[in-house]
Structure formats: structure tokens, C-alpha cells
LUMTORDO-242511 format. One record per residue (C-alpha): x, y, z; residue in one letter. Coordinates in nm, 3 decimals. Last residue first. Layout:
BEGIN
X_Y_Z_a
...
This chain:
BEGIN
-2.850_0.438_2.805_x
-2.751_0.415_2.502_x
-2.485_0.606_2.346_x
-2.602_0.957_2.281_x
-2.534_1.143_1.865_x
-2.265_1.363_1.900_x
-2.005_1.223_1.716_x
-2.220_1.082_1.420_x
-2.455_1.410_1.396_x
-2.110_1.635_1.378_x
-1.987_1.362_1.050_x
-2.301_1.452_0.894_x
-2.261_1.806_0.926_x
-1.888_1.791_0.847_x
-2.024_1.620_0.485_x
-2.326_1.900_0.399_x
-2.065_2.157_0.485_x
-1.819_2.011_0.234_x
-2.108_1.952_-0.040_x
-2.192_2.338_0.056_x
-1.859_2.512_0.019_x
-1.838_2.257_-0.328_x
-1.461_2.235_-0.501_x
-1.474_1.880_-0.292_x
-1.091_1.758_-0.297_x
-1.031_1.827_0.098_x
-1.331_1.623_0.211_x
-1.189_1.311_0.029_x
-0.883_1.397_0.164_x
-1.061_1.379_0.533_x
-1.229_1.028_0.492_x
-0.894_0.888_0.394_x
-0.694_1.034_0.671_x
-0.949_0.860_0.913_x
-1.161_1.113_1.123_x
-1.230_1.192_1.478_x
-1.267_1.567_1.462_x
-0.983_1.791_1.517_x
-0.803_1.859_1.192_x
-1.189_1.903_1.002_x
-1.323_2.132_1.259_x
-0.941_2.377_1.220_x
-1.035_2.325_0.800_x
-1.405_2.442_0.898_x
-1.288_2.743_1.096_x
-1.084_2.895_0.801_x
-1.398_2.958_0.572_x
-1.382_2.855_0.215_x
-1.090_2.726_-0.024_x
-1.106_3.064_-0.216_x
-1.167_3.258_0.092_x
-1.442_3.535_0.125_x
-1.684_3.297_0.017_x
-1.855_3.238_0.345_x
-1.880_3.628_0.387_x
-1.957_3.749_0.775_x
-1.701_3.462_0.878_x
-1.749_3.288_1.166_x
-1.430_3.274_1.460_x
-1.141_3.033_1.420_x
-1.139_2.791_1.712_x
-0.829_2.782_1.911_x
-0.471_2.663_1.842_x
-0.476_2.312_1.703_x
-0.245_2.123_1.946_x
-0.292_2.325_2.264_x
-0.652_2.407_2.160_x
-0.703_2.045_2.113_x
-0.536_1.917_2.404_x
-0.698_2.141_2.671_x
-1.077_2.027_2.458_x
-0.997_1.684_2.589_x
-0.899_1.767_2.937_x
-1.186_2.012_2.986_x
-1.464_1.732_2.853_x
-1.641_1.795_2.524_x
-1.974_1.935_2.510_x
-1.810_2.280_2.374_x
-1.666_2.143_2.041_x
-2.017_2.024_2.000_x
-2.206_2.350_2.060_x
-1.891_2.544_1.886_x
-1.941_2.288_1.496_x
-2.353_2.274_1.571_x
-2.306_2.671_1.550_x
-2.072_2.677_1.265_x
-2.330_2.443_1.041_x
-2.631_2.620_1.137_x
-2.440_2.943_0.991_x
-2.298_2.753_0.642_x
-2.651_2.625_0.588_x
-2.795_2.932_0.623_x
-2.514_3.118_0.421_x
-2.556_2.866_0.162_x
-2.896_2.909_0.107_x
-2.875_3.267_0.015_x
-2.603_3.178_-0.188_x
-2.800_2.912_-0.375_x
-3.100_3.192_-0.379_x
-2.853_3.443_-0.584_x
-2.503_3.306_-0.647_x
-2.256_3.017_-0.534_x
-1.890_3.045_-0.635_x
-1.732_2.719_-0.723_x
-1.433_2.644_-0.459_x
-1.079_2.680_-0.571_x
-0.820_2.419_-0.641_x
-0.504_2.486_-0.766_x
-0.287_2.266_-1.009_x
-0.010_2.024_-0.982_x
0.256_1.843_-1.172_x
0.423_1.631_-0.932_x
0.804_1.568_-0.795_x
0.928_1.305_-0.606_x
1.369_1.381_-0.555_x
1.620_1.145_-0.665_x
1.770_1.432_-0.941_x
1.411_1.460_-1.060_x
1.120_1.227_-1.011_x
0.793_1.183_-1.174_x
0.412_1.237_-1.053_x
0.092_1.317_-1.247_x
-0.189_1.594_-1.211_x
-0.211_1.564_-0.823_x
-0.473_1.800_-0.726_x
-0.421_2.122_-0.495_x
-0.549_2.330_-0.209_x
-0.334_2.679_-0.073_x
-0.278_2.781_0.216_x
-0.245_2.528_0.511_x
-0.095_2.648_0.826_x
0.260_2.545_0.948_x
0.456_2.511_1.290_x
0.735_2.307_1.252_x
0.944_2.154_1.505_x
1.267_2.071_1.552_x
1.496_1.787_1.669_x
1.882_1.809_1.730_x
1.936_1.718_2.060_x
1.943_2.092_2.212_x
1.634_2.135_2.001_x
1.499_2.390_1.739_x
1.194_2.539_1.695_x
0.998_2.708_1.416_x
0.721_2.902_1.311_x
0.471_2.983_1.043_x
0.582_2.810_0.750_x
0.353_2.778_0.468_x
0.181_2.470_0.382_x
0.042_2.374_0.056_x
-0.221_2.157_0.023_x
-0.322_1.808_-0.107_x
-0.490_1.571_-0.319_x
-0.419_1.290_-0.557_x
-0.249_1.130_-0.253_x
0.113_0.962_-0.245_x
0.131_0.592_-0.091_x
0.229_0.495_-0.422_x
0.575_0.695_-0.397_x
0.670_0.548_-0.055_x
0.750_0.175_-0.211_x
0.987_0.254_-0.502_x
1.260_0.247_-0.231_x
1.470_-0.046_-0.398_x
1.696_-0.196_-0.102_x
1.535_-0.077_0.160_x
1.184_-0.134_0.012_x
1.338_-0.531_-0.044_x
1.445_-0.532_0.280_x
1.136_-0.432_0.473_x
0.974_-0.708_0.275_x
1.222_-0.949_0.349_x
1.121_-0.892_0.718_x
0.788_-0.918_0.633_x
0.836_-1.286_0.522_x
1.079_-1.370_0.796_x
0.792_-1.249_1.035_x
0.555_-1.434_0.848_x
0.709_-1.788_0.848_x
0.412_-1.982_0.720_x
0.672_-2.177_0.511_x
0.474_-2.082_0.136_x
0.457_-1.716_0.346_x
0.873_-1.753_0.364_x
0.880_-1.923_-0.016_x
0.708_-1.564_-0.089_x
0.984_-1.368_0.079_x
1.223_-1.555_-0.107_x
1.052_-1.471_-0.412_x
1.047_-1.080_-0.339_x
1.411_-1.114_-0.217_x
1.528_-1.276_-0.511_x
1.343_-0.998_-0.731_x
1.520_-0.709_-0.594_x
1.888_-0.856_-0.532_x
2.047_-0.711_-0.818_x
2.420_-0.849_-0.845_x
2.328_-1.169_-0.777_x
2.667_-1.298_-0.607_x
2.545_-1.410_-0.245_x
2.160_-1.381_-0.345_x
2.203_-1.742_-0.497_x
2.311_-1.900_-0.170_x
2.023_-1.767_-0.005_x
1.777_-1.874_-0.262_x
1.956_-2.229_-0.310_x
1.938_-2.262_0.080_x
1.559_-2.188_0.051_x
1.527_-2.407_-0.166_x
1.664_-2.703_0.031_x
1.421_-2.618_0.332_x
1.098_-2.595_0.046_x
1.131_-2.927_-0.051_x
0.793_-2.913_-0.219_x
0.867_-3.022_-0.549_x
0.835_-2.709_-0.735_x
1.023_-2.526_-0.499_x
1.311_-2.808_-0.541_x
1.281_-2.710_-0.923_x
1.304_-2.352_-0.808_x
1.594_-2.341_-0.587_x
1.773_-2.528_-0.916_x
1.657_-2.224_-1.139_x
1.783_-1.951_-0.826_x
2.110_-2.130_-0.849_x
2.215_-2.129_-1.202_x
2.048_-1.753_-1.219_x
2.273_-1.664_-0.930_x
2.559_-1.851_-1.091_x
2.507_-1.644_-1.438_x
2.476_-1.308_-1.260_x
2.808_-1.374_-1.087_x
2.974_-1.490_-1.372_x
2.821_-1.290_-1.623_x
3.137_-1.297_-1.893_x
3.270_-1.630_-1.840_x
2.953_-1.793_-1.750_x
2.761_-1.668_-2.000_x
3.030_-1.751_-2.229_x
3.028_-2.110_-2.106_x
2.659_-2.111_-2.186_x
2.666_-2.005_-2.529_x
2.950_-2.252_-2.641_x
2.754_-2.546_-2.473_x
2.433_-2.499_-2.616_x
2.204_-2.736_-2.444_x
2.074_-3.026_-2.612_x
1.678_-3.108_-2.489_x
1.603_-3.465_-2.325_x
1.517_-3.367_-2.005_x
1.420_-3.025_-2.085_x
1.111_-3.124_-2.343_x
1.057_-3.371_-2.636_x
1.006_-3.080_-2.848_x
1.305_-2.981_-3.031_x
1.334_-3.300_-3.247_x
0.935_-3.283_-3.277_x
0.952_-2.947_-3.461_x
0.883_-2.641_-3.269_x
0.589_-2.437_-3.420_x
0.688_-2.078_-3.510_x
0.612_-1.804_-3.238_x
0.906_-1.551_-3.308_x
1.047_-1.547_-2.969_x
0.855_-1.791_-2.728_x
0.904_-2.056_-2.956_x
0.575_-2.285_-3.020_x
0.497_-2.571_-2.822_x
0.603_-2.892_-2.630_x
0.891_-2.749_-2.324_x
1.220_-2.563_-2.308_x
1.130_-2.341_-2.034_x
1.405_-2.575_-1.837_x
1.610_-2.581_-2.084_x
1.637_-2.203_-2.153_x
1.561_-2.025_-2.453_x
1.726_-1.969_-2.722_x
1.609_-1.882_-3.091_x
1.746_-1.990_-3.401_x
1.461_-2.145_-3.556_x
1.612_-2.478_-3.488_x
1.556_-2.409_-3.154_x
1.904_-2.323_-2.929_x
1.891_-2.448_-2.549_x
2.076_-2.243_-2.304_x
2.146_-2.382_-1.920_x
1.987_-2.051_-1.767_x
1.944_-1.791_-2.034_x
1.880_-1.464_-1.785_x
1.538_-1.427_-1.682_x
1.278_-1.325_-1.904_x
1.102_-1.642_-1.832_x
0.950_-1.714_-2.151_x
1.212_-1.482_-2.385_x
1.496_-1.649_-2.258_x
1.738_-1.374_-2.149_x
2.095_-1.276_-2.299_x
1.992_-1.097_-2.644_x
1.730_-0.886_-2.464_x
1.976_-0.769_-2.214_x
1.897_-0.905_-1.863_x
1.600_-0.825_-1.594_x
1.716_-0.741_-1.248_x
1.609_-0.335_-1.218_x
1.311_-0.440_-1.494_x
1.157_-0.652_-1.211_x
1.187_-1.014_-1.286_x
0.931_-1.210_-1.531_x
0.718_-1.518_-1.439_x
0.693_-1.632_-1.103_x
0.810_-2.006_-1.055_x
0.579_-2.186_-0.861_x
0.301_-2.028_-0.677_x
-0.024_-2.210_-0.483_x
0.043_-2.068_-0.139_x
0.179_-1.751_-0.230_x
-0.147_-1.665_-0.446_x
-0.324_-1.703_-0.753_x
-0.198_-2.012_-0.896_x
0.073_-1.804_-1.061_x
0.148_-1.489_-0.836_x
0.016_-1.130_-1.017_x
0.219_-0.973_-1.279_x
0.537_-0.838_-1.167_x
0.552_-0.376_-1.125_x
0.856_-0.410_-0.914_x
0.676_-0.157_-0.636_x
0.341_-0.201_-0.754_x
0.255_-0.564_-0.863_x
0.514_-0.767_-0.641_x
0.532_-0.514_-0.375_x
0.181_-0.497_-0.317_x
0.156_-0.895_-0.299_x
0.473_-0.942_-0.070_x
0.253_-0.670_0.163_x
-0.076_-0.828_0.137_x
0.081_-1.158_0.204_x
0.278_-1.054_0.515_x
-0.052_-0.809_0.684_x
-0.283_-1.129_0.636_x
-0.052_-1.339_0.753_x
0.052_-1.118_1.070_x
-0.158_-1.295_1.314_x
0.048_-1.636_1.297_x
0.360_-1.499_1.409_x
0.172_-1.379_1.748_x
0.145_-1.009_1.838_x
0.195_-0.929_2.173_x
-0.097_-0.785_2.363_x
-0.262_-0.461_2.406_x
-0.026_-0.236_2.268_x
0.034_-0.524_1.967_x
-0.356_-0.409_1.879_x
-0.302_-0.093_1.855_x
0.016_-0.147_1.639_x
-0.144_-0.384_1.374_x
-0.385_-0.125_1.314_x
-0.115_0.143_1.296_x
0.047_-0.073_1.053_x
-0.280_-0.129_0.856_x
-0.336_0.255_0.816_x
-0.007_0.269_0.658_x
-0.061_-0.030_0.445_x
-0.371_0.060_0.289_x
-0.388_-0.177_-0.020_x
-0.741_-0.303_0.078_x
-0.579_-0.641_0.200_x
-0.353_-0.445_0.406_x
-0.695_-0.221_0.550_x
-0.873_-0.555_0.583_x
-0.615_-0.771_0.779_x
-0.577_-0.435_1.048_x
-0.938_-0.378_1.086_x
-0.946_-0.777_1.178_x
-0.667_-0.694_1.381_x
-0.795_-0.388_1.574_x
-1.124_-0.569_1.646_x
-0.954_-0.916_1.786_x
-0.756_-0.663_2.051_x
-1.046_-0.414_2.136_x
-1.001_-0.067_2.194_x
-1.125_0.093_2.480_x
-1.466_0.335_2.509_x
-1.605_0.133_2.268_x
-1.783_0.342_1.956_x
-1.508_0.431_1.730_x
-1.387_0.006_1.727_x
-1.727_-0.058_1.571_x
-1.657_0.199_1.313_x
-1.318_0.086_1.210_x
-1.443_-0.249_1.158_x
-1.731_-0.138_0.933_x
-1.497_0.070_0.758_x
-1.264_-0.185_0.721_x
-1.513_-0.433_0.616_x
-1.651_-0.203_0.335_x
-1.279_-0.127_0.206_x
-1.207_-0.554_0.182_x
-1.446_-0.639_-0.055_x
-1.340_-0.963_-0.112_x
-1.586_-1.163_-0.037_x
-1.477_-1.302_0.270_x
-1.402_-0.948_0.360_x
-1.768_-0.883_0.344_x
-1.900_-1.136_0.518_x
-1.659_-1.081_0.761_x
-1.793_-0.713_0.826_x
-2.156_-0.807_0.773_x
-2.108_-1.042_1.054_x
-1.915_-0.762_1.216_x
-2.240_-0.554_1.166_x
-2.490_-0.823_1.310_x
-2.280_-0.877_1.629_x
-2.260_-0.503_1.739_x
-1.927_-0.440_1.899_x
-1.977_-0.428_2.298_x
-2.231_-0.122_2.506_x
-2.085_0.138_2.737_x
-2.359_0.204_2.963_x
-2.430_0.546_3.046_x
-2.568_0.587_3.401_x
């Protein structure tokens, strides 16, 4: 009788040690691993998996994470600070390109520095420390303006000359410029109160009284005309709160309202599809049948009319000659065969599902080489074995027929090798 043994202790030890120091790939995989080898998955196991895939950057994988494990139970607020965190932190550096959090994370920030270019103000109109719009104006005696509240000991943040000591004192005692600001506010009056309010939201920030700011926040997204960074910040006072949900609820805002999020989850790799079939429904569905044709890299990506677009160009595998070819053909033949004995150990419900899903098993090739991209039954082996998405583009970009058979070999060993008995 096979017994169907737990996680192994030593490797989730590794695992956390791992994530702990901040290598968050290795203890995904390790994760990931351990949950491949129980014959149900394991609520604690699909989190952890879950925290290191959206500290890795890997938000899609991290949501399905996340979702295995709320199929087994329901998720508690607390369990989704890893996921909240990583997310406000993705957005902040990818999506509205900020630099990183002050004091290194949500728990330690004050006021972030710079907005997303979407919110940012002319040149002439925004303090030049902040780059925010001139909240409460102060002119140097350089001519420069800044706001009162950046207005601190130092040199001006436009042209770098040393204050002198009547400027310096700092924003309690600084002058504001009257004329400037009630033009602000007569010409940017909705930008203007936003900025008004967001600056007062941060002083209580600063000073802990996180309920108050978080009026000033709301109040101040009311009339800000770009909402982008607001939301971000909010969303960071949320995690500041330990109020996750709220926090990833502003993050599903803020890609709603500026969807720059999708176009980093875009792979180097990929391949063309054509169209083989398709299928409409009374309700209005369809689906496609396609086949892969044609390989690609990603040479760089841009947009046209509100459409992704990429440069690409072909990939085809190196030819292999003489006693390489020779080798090849060996390699490629053992290869097939431990590809049909494994596909035929698996259980008739299993293998039902894959040919209705897949289609069956294309048949060897006399000529490995026949095909550009290589033979067609290793692409069908590489859709049907038990593979993350990431493990299977990295397949897809090898230009070697051997490296690639070398790699499905290894993966064939893994999936057939016994459990313990």
C-alpha cells in the first residue's frame, strides 16, 4: 500500500529560511514542490506559496495561490498582507513608475515623494522637492518656490544655492506668497483643494492619527482631477491600518482606473497561434480551437491606438550535424518512448481528460529536425505535464532540440519517480 507521506520538514525550513531572506523565487519553488507531492492540497502550504510568488512579483500565480487555499477555507483579513503589500508595492514602482516607500516599507512611510506623471503638475506650478503641485507657496530669495511645508534648512531644490538664514528657519515661520497662491486657487481650484487637503492628510499621517487622514484622503479625492496617486497612498495608509482588504481593494481601483498593470505581466517569449476551429454559443460565448505555429522573442513593447503591440522576431532551433545529430536522434528516441510509457501509466480518467483537452499524442518523427521549432509531440508533452507557466516559457525560448529534450527528460524522471512505500 502506497502511503501518502506530509510536506518534508527540512525543505519548508529551507523554504522560510529563504523567504526570510529575501529570496522569495527559491521559496516558491520549494513551496510549490511540496504542495506537487500530497495527494490534496494543503491550506498553510498554498499561502505560504501564495506570500512568496506576490513577494517575487508573480501576481497571477499568487492569485491562484491565494484561491486554492480560500477553496479550502475562508481567507482571513490578516492572511492577505503579504499579497496587499506586494501588490501596493508593484504598483507603486511599475505601474506609476514612484520610487520605492520612504522608510522602506508601508509601515515606516510618510509622505512619498513624487506623483505618477498622469497627476504630476506643470513644471512652473509644482515645488521642485515634492513635485506635487505648490501647496501654500513660499518664494526663496533666489526666486524659486517651493512649498511651505518642504520649506525646510538647506539648499533650494531648483537651482541648488544655499538658503540664507531669513529663508531657513523652516515652515512654521516661512512667508507664503499670497498672490501666487490665490491664483492657484483661482485657476486650479479643484487640483489646488486636493493638494490643500492631501498636504493636511499628510501632517496628521505624520503624526499617527491615521482615522483623521484618512478623511483628508477621501475628502481630497472628491475634486482631484487625477485620482492615480491618491489611491496608491490611500491604499498604503490602509496596510499602515492593517486593513488589507480595503488595501487591495484600492488596488483593484487604481488598475481600473489607470490599466498600466496587464502590460508587465507580458512574457519575452511566445508563439503564434493559428485558428483551427471555432464555436459559438446560444449565450454568447465561443471557443477557440488553435495550434501553435510559429515561436517568437519579445524585442520591445509599445502601444498603438490603445492597443499592446511588440516588435518580434522568429525563433528557430540550431541545426545539429554529423555525430551531434547522430546523438540527437538517440536522445530524441529514448526521450519519445519514456514521453508514451509515462503518458500510458496514468489512470483512464486522467488520460480521458487529456486526450479530450489536448487531442491525442502526436506520433515520432523519422527526422527530428524536420520542423523548425522541433517535433510536434514534445509541444502536446509540454501542454500536459504538470508544469508552472514559468517553467514552460523557459522551455519554449531554448533554440536547442537537445537542451529541450534534456529538460522534458528531467521533468519525466520527477513525475514518475514512486512515492514511498
Amino acid at each position: 500500500m502506497e502511503l501518502s507521506p506530509g510536506p518534508c520538514a527540512e525543505m519548508l525550513q529551507v523554504a522560510e529560511e529563504a523567504f526570510r531572506g529575501g529570496n522569495f523565487e527559491l521559496a516558491a519553488e520549494i513551496y510549490g514542490s511540496q504542495l506537487a507531492e500530497l495527494p490534496q492540497p494543503e491550506r498553510g502550504l498554498c499561502l505560504r506559496r501564495g506570500d512568496a510568488l506576490a513577494r517575487a512579483g508573480r501576481m497571477a500565480e499568487a492569485l491562484e495561490a491565494y484561491s486554492a487555499a480560500a477553496r479550502l477555507a475562508r481567507l482571513r483579513p490578516e492572511e492577505l498582507r503579504e499579497l496587499a503589500e506586494s501588490l501596493a508595492l508593484s504598483l507603486r514602482e511599475k505601474a506609476l513608475r514612484l520610487p520605492p516607500w520612504p522608510g522602506g516599507g508601508p509601515e515606516g512611510a510618510g509622505e512619498a515623494l513624487g506623483d505618477p506623471a498622469c497627476c504630476r503638475p506643470p513644471e512652473l506650478l509644482g515645488c521642485p522637492l515634492c513635485r506635487r503641485l505648490l501647496c501654500e507657496p513660499v518664494t526663496l530669495h533666489c526666486g524659486h518656490t517651493q512649498c511651505r511645508r518642504c520649506a525646510e534648512p538647506g539648499d533650494c531644490g531648483r537651482c541648488h544655492r544655499p538658503r540664507r538664514i531669513a529663508d531657513a528657519p523652516g515652515p512654521a515661520s516661512a512667508r507664503v506668497n499670497v498672490v501666487l497662491g490665490n491664483l492657484l486657487e483661482k485657476w486650479l481650484e479643484g487640483e489646488s483643494r486636493a493638494r490643500r487637503l492631501r498636504a493636511e492628510g499628510d501632517e496628521l499621517r505624520d503624526k499617527q492619527e491615521l482615522l483623521a487622514a484618512l478623511e483628508k484622503y477621501n475628502q481630497a479625492l472628491e475634486t482631484a482631477p487625477c485620482k492615480c496617486s491618491l489611491i496608491a497612498q490611500r491604499a498604503e495608509l490602509w496596510i499602515t491600518m492593517k486593513n488589507y482588504q480595503q488595501a487591495l481593494h484600492d488596488a483593484d481601483a487604481l488598475c481600473q482606473n489607470k490599466p498600466l498593470w496587464p502590460k508587465f505581466r507580458f512574457a519575452d517569449y511566445g508563439c503564434m497561434l493559428e485558428i483551427r476551429d471555432v464555436k459559438f454559443f446560444p449565450d454568447g460565448r465561443s471557443v477557440v480551437d488553435t495550434v501553435g505555429v510559429r515561436r517568437f522573442k519579445v524585442l520591445n513593447h509599445g502601444q498603438r491606438d490603445g492597443y499592446n503591440t511588440a516588435n518580434i522576431e522568429y525563433l528557430e532551433d540550431k541545426k545539429a550535424e554529423g555525430a551531434e545529430y547522430e546523438e540527437l536522434v538517440r536522445l530524441h528516441d529514448s526521450v519519445y518512448d519514456q514521453a508514451v510509457a509515462w503518458f500510458t501509466s496514468l489512470k483512464d480518467n486522467m488520460k480521458a481528460q487529456i486526450l479530450n483537452h489536448f487531442g491525442s499524442m502526436p506520433g515520432k518523427e523519422s527526422e527530428p529536425q524536420s520542423n523548425p521549432s522541433g517535433p510536434a509531440w514534445y509541444w502536446w508533452l509540454l501542454a500536459v505535464l504538470p508544469l508552472e507557466n514559468r517553467a514552460q516559457l523557459a522551455i519554449l525560448a531554448m533554440t536547442s532540440l537537445k537542451d529541450r529534450l534534456i529538460a522534458i527528460r528531467r521533468v519525466l524522471i520527477f513525475v514518475t519517480r514512486k512515492r514511498p512505500r
